[in-house]
C-alpha positions in Angstrom: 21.7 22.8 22.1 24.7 20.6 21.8 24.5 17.0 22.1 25.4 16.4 25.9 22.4 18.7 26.6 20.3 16.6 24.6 21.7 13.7 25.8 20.7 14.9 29.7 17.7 16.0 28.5 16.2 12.9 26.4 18.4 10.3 29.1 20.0 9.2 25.6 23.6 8.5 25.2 25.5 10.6 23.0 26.6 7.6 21.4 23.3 6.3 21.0 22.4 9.7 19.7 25.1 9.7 16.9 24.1 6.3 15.9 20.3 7.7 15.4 22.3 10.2 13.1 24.4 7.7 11.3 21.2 6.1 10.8 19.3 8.7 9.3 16.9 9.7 12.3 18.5 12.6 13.1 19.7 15.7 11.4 21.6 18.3 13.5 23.0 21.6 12.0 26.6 21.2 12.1 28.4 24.5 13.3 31.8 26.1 12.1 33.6 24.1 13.9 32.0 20.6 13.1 30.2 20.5 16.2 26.0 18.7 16.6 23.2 21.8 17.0 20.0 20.6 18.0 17.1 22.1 17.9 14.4 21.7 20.7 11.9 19.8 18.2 15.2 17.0 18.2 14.0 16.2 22.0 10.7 15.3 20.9 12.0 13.4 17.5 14.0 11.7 20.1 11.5 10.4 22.3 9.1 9.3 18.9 12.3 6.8 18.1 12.7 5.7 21.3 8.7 5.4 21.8 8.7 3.4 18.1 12.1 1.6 19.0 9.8 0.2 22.1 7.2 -0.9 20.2 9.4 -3.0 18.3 10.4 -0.9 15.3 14.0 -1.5 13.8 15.9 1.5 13.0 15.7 0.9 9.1 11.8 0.8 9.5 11.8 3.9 11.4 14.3 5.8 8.8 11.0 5.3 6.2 8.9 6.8 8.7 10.6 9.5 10.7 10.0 12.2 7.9 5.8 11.8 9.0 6.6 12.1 12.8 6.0 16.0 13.6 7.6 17.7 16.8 4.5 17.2 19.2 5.3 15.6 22.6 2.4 13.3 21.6 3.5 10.1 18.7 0.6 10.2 16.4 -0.2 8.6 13.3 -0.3 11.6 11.0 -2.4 12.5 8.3 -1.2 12.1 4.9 1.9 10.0 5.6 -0.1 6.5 4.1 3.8 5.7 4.1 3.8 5.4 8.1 0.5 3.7 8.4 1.6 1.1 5.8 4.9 0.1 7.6 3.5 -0.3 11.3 0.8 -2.3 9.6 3.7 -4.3 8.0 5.7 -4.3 11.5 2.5 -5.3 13.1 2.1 -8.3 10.8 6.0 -9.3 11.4 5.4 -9.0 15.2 2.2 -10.7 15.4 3.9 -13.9 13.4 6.9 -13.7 15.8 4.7 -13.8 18.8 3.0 -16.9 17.0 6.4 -18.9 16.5 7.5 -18.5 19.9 4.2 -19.3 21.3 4.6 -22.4 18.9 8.2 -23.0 20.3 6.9 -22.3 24.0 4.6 -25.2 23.6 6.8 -26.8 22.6 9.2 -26.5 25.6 6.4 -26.5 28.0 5.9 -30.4 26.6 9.4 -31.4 27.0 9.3 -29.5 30.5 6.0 -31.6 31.3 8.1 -35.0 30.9 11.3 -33.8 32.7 9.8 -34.1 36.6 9.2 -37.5 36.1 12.3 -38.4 34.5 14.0 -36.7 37.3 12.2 -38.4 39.8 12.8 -42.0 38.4 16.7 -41.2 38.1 16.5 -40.2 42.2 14.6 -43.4 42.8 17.4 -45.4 40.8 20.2 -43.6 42.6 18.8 -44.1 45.9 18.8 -48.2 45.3 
């Protein structure tokens, strides 16, 4: 299939879809004339990056991975990949300490947020005279 069909059937851009191929995450046959074949497993491989971009995965990250990802409609952690289960461990770590720091920083703003109706409300009351 050429890469408006799989661009139709996976709701992908094209451009999106030759940036998942400058990055590694795609590998299309390239015909005679220069021209993207896909096969019908690059739909699924597809959805597993978008489904991994979701969860928060940079494209580098899934570059290391994408080899372990089969062409089942299902994303699964696969047997004998410990390469895949060691870098969403690793993402999950780096998400888990971002949610932390801006849970930290929300806290932080929720304070300052806390102090600001009152402040408002004296600066009406000292208008108003």
């Amino acid at each position: 299939m050429r890469i408006g069909d799989l661009a139709r059937e996976t709701g992908v851009s094209r451009r999106l879809l030759r940036y998942y191929e400058e990055q590694g995450l795609l590998r299309p046959a390239r015909l005679g004339n220069g021209y993207r074949e896909y096969a019908q497993a690059d739909v699924a491989m597809v959805r597993h990056i978008r489904s991994m971009l979701a969860a928060g995965l940079s494209t580098a990250v899934i570059g290391k991975v994408v080899h372990c990802v089969r062409d089942t409609d299902e994303l699964r952690v696969p047997s004998g990949c410990p390469t895949f289960i060691g870098e969403l461990r690793r993402e999950r770590a780096r998400i888990t300490e971002t949610i932390s720091q801006l849970e930290s920083s929300r806290r932080i703003l929720d304070a300052v947020l806390d102090t600001a109706p009152r402040q408002g409300e004296d600066a009406s009351r000292e208008a108003a005279l």
